[in-house]
C-alpha atoms as a printed R data frame, in Angstrom:
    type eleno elety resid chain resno       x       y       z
1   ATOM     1    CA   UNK     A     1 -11.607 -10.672  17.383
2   ATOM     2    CA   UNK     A     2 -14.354  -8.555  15.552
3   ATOM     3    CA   UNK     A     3 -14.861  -4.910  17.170
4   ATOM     4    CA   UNK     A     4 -17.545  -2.355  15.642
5   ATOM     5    CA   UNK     A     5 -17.980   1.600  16.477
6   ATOM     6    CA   UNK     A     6 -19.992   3.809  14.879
7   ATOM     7    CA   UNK     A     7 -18.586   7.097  13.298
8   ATOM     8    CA   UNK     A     8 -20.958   8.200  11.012
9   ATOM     9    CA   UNK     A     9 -21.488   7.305   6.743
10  ATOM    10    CA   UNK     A    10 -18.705   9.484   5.759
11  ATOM    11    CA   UNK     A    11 -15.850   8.849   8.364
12  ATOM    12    CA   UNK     A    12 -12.395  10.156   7.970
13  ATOM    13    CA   UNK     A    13 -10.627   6.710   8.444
14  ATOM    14    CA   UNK     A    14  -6.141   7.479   9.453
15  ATOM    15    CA   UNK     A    15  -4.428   3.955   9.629
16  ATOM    16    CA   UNK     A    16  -1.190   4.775  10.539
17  ATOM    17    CA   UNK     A    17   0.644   1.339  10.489
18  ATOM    18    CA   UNK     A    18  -0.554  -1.990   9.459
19  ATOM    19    CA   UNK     A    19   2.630  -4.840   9.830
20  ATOM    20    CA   UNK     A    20   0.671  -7.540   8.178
21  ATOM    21    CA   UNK     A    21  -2.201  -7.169   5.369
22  ATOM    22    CA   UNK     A    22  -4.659  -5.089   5.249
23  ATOM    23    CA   UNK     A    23  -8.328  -5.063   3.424
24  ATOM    24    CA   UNK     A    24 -10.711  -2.886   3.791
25  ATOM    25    CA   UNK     A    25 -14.246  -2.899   2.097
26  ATOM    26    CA   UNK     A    26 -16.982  -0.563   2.172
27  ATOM    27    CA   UNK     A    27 -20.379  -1.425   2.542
28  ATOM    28    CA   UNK     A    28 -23.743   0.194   3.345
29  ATOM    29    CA   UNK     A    29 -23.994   0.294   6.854
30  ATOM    30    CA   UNK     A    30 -22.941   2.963   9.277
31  ATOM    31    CA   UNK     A    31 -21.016   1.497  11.066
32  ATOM    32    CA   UNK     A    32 -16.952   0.150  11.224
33  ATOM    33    CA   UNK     A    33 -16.144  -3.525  11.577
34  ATOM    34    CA   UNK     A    34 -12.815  -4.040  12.701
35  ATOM    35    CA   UNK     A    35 -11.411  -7.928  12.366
36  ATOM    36    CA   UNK     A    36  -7.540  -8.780  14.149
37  ATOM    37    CA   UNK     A    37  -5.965 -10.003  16.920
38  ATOM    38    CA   UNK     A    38  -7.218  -8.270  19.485
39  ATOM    39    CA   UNK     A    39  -3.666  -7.552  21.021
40  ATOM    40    CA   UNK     A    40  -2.321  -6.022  18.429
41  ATOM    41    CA   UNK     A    41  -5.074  -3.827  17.342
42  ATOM    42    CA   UNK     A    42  -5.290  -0.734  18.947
43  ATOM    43    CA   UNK     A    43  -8.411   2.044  17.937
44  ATOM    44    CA   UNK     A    44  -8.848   5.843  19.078
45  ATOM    45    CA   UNK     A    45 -11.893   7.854  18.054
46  ATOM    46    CA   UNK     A    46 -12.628  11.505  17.885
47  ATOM    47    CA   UNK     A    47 -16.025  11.722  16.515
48  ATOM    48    CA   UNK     A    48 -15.934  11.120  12.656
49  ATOM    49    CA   UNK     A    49 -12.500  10.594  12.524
50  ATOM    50    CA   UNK     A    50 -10.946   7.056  13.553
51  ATOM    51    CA   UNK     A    51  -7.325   6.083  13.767
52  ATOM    52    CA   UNK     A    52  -5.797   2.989  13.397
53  ATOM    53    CA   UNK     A    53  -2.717   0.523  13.929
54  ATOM    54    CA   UNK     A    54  -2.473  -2.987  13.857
55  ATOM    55    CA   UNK     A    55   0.933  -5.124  14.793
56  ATOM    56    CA   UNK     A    56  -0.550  -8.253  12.290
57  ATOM    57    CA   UNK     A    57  -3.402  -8.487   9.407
58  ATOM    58    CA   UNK     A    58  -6.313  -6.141   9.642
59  ATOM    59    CA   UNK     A    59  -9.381  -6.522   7.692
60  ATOM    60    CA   UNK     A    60 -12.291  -3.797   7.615
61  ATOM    61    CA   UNK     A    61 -15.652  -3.370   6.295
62  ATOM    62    CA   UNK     A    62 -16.450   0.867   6.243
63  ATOM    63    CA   UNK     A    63 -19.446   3.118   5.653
64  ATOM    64    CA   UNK     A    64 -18.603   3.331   1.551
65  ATOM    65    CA   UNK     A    65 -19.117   6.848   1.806
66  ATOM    66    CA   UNK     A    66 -15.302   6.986   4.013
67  ATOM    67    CA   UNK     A    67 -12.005   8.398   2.951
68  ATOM    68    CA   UNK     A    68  -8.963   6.264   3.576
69  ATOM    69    CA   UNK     A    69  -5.845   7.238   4.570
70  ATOM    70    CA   UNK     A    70  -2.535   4.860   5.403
71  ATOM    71    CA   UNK     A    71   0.736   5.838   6.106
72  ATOM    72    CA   UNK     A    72   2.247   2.336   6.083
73  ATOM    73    CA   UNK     A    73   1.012  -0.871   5.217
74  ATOM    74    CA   UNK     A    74   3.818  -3.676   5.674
75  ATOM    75    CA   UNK     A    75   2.317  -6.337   3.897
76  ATOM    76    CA   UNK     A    76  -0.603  -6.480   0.590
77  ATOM    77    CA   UNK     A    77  -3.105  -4.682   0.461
78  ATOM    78    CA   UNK     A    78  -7.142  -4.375  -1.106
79  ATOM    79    CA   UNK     A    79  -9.711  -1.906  -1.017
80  ATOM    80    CA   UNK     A    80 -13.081  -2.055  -2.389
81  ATOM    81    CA   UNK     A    81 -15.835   0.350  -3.230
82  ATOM    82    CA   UNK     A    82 -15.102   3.279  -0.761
83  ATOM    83    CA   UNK     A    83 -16.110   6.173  -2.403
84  ATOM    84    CA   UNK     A    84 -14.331   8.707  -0.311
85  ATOM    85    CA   UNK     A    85 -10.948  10.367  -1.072
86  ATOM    86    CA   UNK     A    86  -8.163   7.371  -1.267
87  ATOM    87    CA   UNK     A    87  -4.631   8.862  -0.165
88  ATOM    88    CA   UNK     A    88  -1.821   6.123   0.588
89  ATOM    89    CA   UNK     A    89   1.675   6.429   1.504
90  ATOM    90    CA   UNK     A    90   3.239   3.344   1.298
91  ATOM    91    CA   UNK     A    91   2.202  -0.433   0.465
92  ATOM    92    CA   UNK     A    92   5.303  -2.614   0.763
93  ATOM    93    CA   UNK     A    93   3.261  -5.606  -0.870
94  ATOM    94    CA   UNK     A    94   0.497  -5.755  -3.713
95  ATOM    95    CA   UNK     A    95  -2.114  -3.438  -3.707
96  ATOM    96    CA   UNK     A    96  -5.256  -4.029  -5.424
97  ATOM    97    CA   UNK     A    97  -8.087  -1.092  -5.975
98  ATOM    98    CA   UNK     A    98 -11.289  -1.643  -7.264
99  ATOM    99    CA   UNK     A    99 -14.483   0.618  -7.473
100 ATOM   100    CA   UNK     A   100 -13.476   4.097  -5.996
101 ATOM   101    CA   UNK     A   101 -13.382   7.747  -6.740
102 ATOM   102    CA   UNK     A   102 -10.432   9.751  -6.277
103 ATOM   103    CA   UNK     A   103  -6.722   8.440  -6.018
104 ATOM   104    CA   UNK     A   104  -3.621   9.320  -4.800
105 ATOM   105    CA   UNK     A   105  -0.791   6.811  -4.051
106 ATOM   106    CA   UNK     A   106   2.898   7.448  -3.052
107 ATOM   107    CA   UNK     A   107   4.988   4.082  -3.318
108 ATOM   108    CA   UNK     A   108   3.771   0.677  -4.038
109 ATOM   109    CA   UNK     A   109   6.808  -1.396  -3.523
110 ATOM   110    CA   UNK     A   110   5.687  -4.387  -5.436
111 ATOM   111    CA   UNK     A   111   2.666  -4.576  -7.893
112 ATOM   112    CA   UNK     A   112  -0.401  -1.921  -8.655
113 ATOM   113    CA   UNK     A   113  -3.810  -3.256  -9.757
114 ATOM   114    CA   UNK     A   114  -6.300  -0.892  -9.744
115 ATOM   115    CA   UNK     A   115  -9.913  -1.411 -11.830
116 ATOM   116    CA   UNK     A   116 -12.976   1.239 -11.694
117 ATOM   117    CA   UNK     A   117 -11.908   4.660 -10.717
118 ATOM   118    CA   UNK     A   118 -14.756   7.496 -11.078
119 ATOM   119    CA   UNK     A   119 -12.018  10.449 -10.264
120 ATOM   120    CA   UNK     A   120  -8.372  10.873 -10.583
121 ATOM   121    CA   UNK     A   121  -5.554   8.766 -10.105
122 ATOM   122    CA   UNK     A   122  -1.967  10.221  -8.752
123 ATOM   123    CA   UNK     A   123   0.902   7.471  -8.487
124 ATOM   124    CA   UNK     A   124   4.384   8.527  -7.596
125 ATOM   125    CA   UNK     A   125   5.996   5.334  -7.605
126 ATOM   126    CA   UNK     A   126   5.576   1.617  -8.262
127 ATOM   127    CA   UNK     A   127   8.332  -0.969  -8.125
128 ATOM   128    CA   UNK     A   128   6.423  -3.760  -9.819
129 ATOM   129    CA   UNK     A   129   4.232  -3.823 -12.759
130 ATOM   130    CA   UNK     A   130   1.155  -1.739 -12.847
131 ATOM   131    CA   UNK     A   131  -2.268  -2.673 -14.588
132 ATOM   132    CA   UNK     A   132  -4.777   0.336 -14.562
133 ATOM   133    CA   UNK     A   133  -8.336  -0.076 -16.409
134 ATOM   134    CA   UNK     A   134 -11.967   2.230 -16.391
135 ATOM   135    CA   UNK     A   135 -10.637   5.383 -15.115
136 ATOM   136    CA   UNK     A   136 -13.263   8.033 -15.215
137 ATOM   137    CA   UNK     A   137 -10.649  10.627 -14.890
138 ATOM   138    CA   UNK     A   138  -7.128  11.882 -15.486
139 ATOM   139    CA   UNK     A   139  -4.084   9.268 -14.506
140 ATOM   140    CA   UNK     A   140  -0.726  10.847 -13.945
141 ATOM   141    CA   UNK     A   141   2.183   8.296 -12.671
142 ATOM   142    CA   UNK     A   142   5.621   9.314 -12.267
143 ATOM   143    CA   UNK     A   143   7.436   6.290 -12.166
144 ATOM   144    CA   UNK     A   144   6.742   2.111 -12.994
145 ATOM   145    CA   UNK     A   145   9.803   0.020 -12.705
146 ATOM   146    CA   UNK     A   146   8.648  -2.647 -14.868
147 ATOM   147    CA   UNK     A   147   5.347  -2.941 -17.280
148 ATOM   148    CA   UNK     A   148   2.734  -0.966 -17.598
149 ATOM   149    CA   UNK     A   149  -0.664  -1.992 -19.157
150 ATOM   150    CA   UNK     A   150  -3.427   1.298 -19.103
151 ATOM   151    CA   UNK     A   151  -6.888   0.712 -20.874
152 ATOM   152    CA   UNK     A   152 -10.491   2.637 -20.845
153 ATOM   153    CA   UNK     A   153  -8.694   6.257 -19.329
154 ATOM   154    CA   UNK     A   154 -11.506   8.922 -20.249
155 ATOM   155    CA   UNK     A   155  -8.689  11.782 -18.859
156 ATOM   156    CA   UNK     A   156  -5.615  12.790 -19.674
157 ATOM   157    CA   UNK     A   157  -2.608   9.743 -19.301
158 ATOM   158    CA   UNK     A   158   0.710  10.532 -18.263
159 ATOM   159    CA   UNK     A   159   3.562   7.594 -17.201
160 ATOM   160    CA   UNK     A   160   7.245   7.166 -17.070
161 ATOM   161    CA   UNK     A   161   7.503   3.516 -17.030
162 ATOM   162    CA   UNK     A   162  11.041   1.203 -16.963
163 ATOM   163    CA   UNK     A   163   9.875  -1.386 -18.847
164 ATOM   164    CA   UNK     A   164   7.033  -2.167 -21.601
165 ATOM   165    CA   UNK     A   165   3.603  -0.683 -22.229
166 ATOM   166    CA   UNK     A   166   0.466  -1.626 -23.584
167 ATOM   167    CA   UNK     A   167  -2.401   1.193 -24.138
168 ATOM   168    CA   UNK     A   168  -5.870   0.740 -24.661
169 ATOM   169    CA   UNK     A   169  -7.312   4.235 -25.631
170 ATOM   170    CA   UNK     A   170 -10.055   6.336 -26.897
171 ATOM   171    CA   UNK     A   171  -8.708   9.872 -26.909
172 ATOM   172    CA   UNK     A   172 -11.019  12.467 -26.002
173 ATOM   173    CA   UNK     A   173 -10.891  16.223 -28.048
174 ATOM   174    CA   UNK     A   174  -8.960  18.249 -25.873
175 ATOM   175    CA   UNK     A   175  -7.282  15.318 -23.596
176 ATOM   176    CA   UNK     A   176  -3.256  14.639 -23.710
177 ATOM   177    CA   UNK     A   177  -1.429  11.461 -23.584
178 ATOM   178    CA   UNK     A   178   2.142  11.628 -22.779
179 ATOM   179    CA   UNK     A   179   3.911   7.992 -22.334
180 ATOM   180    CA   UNK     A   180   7.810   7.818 -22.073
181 ATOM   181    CA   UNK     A   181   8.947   3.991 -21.653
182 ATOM   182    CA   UNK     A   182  12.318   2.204 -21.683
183 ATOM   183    CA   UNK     A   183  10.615  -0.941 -23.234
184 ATOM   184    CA   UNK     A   184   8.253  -1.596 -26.417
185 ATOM   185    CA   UNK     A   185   5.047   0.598 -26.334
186 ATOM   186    CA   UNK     A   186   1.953  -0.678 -28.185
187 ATOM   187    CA   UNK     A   187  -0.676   1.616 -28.799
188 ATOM   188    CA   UNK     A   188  -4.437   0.764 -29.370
189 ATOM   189    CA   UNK     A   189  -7.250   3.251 -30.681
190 ATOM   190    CA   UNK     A   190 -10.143   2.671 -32.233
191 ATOM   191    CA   UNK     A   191 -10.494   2.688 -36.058
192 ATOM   192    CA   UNK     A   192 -12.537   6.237 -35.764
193 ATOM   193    CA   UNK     A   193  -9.632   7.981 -33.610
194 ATOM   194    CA   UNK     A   194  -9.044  11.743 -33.511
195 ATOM   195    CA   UNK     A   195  -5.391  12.722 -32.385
196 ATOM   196    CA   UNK     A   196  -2.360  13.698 -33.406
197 ATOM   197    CA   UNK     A   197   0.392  11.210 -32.754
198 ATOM   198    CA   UNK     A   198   3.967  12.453 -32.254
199 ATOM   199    CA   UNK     A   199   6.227   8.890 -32.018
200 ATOM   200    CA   UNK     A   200   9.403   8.414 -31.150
201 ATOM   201    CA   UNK     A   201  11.416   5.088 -30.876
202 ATOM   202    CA   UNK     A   202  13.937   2.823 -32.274
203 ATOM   203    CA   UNK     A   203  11.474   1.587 -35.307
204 ATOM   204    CA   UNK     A   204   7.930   2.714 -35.722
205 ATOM   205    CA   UNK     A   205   4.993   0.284 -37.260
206 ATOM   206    CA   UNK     A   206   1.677   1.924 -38.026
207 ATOM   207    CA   UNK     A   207  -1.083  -0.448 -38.837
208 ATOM   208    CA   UNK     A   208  -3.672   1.748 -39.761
209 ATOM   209    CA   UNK     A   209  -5.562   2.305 -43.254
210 ATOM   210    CA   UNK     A   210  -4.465   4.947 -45.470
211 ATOM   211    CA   UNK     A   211  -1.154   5.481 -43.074
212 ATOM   212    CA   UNK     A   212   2.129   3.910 -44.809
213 ATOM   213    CA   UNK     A   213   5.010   2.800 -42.896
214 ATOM   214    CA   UNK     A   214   8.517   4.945 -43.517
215 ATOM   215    CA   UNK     A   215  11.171   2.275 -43.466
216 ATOM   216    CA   UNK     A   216  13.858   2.811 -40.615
217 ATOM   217    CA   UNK     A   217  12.189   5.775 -39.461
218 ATOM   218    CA   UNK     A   218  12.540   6.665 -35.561
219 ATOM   219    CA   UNK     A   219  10.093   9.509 -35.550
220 ATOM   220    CA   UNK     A   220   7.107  10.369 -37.013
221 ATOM   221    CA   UNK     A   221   4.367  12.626 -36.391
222 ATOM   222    CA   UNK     A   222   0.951  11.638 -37.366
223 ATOM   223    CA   UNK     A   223  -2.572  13.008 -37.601
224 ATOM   224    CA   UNK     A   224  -5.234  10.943 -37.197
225 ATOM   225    CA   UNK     A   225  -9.276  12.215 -37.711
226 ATOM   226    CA   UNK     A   226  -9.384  15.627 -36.709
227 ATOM   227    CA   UNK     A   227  -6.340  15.269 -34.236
228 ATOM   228    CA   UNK     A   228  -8.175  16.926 -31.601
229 ATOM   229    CA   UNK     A   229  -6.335  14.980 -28.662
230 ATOM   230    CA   UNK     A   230  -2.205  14.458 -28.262
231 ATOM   231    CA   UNK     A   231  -0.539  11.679 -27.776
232 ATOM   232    CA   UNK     A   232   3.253  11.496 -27.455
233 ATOM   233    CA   UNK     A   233   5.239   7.974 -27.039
234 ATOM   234    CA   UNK     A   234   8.762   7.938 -26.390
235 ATOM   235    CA   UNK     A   235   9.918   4.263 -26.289
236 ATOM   236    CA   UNK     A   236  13.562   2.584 -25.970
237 ATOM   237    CA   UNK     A   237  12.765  -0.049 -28.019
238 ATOM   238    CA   UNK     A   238   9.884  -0.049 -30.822
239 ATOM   239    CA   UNK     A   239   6.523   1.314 -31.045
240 ATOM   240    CA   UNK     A   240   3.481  -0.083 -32.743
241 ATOM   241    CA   UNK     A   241   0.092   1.788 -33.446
242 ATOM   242    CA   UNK     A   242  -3.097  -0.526 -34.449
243 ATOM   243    CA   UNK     A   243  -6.482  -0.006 -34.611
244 ATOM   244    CA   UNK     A   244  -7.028  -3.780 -34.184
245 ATOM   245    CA   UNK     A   245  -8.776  -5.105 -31.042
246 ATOM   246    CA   UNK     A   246  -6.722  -7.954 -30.913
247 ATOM   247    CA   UNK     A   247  -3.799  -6.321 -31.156
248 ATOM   248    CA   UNK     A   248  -2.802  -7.103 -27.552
249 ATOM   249    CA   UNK     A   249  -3.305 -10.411 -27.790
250 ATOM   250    CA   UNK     A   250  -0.532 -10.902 -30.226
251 ATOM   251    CA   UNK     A   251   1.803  -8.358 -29.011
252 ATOM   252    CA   UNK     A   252   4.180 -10.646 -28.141
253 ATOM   253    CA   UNK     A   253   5.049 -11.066 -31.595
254 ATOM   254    CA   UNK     A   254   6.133  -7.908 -31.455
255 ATOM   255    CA   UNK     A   255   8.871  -6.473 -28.752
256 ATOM   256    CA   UNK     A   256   8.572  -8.124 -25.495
257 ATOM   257    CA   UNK     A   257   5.304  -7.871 -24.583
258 ATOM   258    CA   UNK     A   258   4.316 -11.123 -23.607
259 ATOM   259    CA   UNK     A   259   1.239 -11.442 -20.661
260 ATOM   260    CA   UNK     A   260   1.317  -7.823 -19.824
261 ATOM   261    CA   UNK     A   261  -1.836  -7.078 -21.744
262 ATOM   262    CA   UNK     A   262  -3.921  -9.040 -19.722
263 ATOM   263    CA   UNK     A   263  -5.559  -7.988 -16.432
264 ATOM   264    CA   UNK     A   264  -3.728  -8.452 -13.750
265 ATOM   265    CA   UNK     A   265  -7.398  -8.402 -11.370
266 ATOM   266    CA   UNK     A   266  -5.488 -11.922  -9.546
267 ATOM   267    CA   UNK     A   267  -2.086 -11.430  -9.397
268 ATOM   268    CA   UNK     A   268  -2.479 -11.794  -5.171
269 ATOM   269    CA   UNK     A   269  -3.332 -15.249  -5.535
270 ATOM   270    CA   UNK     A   270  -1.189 -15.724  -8.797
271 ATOM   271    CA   UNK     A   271   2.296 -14.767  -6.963
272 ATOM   272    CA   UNK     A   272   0.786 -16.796  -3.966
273 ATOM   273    CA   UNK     A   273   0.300 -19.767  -6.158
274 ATOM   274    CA   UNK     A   274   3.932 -19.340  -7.932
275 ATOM   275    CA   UNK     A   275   5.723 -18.990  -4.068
276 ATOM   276    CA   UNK     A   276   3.777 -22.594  -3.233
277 ATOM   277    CA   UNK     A   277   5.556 -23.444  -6.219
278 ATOM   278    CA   UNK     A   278   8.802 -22.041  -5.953
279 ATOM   279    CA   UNK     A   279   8.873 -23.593  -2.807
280 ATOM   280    CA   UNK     A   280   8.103 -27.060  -3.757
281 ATOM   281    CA   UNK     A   281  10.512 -26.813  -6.418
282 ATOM   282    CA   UNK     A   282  13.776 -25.706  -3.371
283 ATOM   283    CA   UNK     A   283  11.937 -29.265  -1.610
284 ATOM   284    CA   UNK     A   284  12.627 -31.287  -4.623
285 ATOM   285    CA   UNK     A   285  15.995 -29.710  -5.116
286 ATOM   286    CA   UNK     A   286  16.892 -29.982  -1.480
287 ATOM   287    CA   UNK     A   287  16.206 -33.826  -1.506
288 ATOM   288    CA   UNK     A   288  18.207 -34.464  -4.247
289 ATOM   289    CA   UNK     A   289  20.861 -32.472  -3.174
290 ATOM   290    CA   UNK     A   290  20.992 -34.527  -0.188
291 ATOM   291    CA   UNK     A   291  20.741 -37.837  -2.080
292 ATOM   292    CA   UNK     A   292  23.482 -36.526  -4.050
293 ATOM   293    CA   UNK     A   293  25.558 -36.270  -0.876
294 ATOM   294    CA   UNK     A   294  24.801 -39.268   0.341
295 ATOM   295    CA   UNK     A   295  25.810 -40.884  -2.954
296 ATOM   296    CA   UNK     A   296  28.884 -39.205  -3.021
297 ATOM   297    CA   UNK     A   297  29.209 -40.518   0.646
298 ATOM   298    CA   UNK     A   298  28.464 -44.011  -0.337
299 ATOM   299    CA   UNK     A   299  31.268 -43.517  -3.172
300 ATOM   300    CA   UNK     A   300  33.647 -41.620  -0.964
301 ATOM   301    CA   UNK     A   301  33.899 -44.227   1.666
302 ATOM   302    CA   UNK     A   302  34.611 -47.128  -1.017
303 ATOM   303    CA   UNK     A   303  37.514 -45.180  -2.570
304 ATOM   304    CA   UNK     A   304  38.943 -44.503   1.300
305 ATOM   305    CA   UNK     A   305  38.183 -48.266   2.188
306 ATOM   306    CA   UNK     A   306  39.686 -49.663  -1.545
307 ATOM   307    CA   UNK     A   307  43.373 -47.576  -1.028
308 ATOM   308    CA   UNK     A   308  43.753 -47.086   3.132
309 ATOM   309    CA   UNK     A   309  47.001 -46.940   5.147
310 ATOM   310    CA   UNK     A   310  46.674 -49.076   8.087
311 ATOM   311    CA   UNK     A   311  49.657 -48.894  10.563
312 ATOM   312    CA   UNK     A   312  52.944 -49.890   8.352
313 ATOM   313    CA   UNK     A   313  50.732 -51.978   5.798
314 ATOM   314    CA   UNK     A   314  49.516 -50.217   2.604
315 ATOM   315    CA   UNK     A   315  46.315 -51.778   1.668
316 ATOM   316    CA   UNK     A   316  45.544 -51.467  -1.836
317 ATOM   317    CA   UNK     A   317  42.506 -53.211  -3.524
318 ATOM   318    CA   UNK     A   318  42.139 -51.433  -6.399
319 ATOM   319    CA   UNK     A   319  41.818 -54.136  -9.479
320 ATOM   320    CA   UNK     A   320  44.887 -54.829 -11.323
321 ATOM   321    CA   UNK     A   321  44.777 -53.593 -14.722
322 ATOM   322    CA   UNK     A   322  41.993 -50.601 -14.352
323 ATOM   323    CA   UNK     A   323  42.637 -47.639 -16.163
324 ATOM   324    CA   UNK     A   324  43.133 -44.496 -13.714
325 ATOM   325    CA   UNK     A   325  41.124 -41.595 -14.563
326 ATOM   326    CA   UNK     A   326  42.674 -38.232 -14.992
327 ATOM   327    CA   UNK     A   327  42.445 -36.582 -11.407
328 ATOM   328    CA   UNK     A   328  40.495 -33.673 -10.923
329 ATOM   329    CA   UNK     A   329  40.527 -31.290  -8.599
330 ATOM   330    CA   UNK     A   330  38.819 -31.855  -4.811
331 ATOM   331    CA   UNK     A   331  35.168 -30.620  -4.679
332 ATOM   332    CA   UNK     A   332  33.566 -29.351  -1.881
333 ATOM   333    CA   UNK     A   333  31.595 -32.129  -1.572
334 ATOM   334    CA   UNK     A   334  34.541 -34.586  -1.589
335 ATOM   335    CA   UNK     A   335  35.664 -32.662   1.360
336 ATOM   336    CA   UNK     A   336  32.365 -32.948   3.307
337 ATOM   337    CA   UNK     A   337  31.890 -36.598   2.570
338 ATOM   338    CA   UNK     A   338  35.499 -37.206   4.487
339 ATOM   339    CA   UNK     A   339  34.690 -34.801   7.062
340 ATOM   340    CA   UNK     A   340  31.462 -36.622   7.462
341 ATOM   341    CA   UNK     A   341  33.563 -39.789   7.822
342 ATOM   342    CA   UNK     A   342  35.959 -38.550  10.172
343 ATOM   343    CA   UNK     A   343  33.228 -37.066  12.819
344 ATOM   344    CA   UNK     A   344  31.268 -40.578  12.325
345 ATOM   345    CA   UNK     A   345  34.830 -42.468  13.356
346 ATOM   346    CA   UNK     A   346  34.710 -44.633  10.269
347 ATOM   347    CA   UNK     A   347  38.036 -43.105   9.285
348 ATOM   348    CA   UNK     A   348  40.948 -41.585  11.796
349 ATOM   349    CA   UNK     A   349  42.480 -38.014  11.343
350 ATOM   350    CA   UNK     A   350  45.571 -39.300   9.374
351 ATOM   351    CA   UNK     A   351  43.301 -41.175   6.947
352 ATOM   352    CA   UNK     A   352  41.352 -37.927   6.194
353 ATOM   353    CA   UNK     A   353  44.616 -36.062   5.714
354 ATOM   354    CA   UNK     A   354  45.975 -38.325   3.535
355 ATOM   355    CA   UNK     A   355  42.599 -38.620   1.624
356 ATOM   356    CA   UNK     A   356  42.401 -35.308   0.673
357 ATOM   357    CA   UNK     A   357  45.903 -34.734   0.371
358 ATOM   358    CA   UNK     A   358  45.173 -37.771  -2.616
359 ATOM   359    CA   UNK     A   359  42.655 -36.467  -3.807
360 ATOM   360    CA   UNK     A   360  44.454 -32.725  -4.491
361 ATOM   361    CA   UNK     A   361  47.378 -34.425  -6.404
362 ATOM   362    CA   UNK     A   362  49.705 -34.514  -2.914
363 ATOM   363    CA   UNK     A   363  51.449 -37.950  -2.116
């Protein structure tokens, strides 16, 4: 169902719950496009402002002059060039940002890719891995479980992050960069950089000219042009400091950064792509979990029908003269192969129960 209403070009936009995705995209006209289901969309309008909720996907093109709010969003999520103020609560999926102004995110619960910010951007919390480029302004971010990879910030940088980081910067007089990471930091200025770099981490490699590397030192402090901006990295494992483009490219060579220097502008169809995968892969195993069973089935019910009690007669056909392999204790599917035979009547209760009691070393 597609639904349009008209609430000016700069409407105050409150989507309170959204169980499936959600995209919204802004555009020049005036007016609001809504496309869901049109029982599980519901709408209320009070002049410029418009609430929202949606029981499945919701997609939405808006006057790019809006501000967006959401309190919950229960699956991914992508917004694209609304230049009004950006304030989310919580994205239980992906959430992708590109071409804004001002942002300010609570909890992204898996991972945060955000590209062309004119303002600010405020991040309490990210569970995932975060991949942040052209910010016009300052970026603060309390916490990123897992990687971090930051490039083009004209502002001020600060990030706790769990895991490994990768910065691209070009520190501006005046401007602070404070970076704290449980992982491998890599740091990238250009060759012309003015800061003062205060490093600590469990070894420190500077590749920059007329800078010499202190053997097994775990801090240093380091000026660097004029050292008009600060930058302080605290890192659990190593820290590295180039003023080579291409340094990112190669970082896995050094600590763990492998792939989280690249831009992360697909990962929506990149984790869709690996769950196809991941999912063929269970098929495959599936099938040949069930060929083993049937195998084992096949096996099963010549061993029963080779060595079977019958009455007062003790059948046994094993050949004369074969070695008897060390017996090893009953597997589970051993068990379920005789159970299968017992429900399918090709064996009787008393066969099973001497079978197993066989195969687990009884007489």
């Amino acid at each position: 169902m597609t639904q349009t209403i008209s609430a000016g070009r700069t409407p105050k936009i409150e989507i309170e719950s959204i169980s499936g995705d959600l995209s919204i995209v802004g555009w020049d006209g005036e007016d609001i496009l809504f496309k869901a289901d049109e029982d599980e969309l519901r709408v209320q309008q009070d002049g410029d402002v418009v609430r929202v909720s949606c029981d499945d996907d919701l997609s939405l093109r808006v006057p790019r002059g809006a501000s967006i709010g959401v309190v919950s969003a229960g699956g991914d999520m992508a917004l694209k060039n609304v230049m009004g103020g950006i304030a989310l609560q919580e994205v239980h999926g992906d959430l992708s940002i590109r071409d804004v102004d001002n942002v300010s995110i609570e909890t992204v619960h898996a991972d945060l890719s955000l590209r062309g910010a004119k303002g600010n951007l405020s991040v309490k919390s990210v569970h995932g891995d975060a991949s942040i480029r052209e910010v016009g302004g300052h970026v603060a971010i309390e916490s990123i479980s897992d990687d971090l990879a930051l490039r083009d910030v004209r502002g001020s940088v600060s990030a706790n992050v769990g895991e490994d980081v990768v910065l691209y910067l070009n520190p501006q007089p005046g401007n602070a960069c404070s970076v704290t990471a449980g992982g491998d930091i890599l740091l990238v200025m250009p060759p012309k950089a003015n800061a003062t770099l205060t490093l600590n981490g469990d070894e420190i490699d500077i590749e920059w000219k007329g800078i010499k590397n202190e053997d097994e030192a775990t801090s240093r402090v380091i000026t660097l042009g004029d050292g008009s901006a600060i930058v302080n990295l605290n890192a659990g494992g190593d820290i590295r400091v180039s003023n080579q483009a291409d340094a990112g490219e190669s970082a896995e060579d050094f600590g763990n950064f492998a792939g989280i220097g690249v831009d992360w502008s697909g990962f929506g169809e990149r984790i869709s792509r690996q769950v196809e995968a991941a999912t063929r892969r269970a098929g495959k195993q599936a099938e040949e979990a069930a060929r083993r069973a049937e195998r084992q089935a096949r096996n099963m019910e010549r061993r029963v029908r080779a060595n079977v009690n019958v009455g007062r007669w003790n059948w046994d056909l094993t050949p004369k003269g074969v070695p008897v392999p060390p017996k090893e204790p009953v597997s589970d599917e051993e068990r379920m192969s005789i159970l299968k035979m017992l429900a399918e009547k090709k064996i009787t209760a008393e066969e099973a129960e001497k079978l197993l009691a066989a195969l687990e070393g009884g007489s």
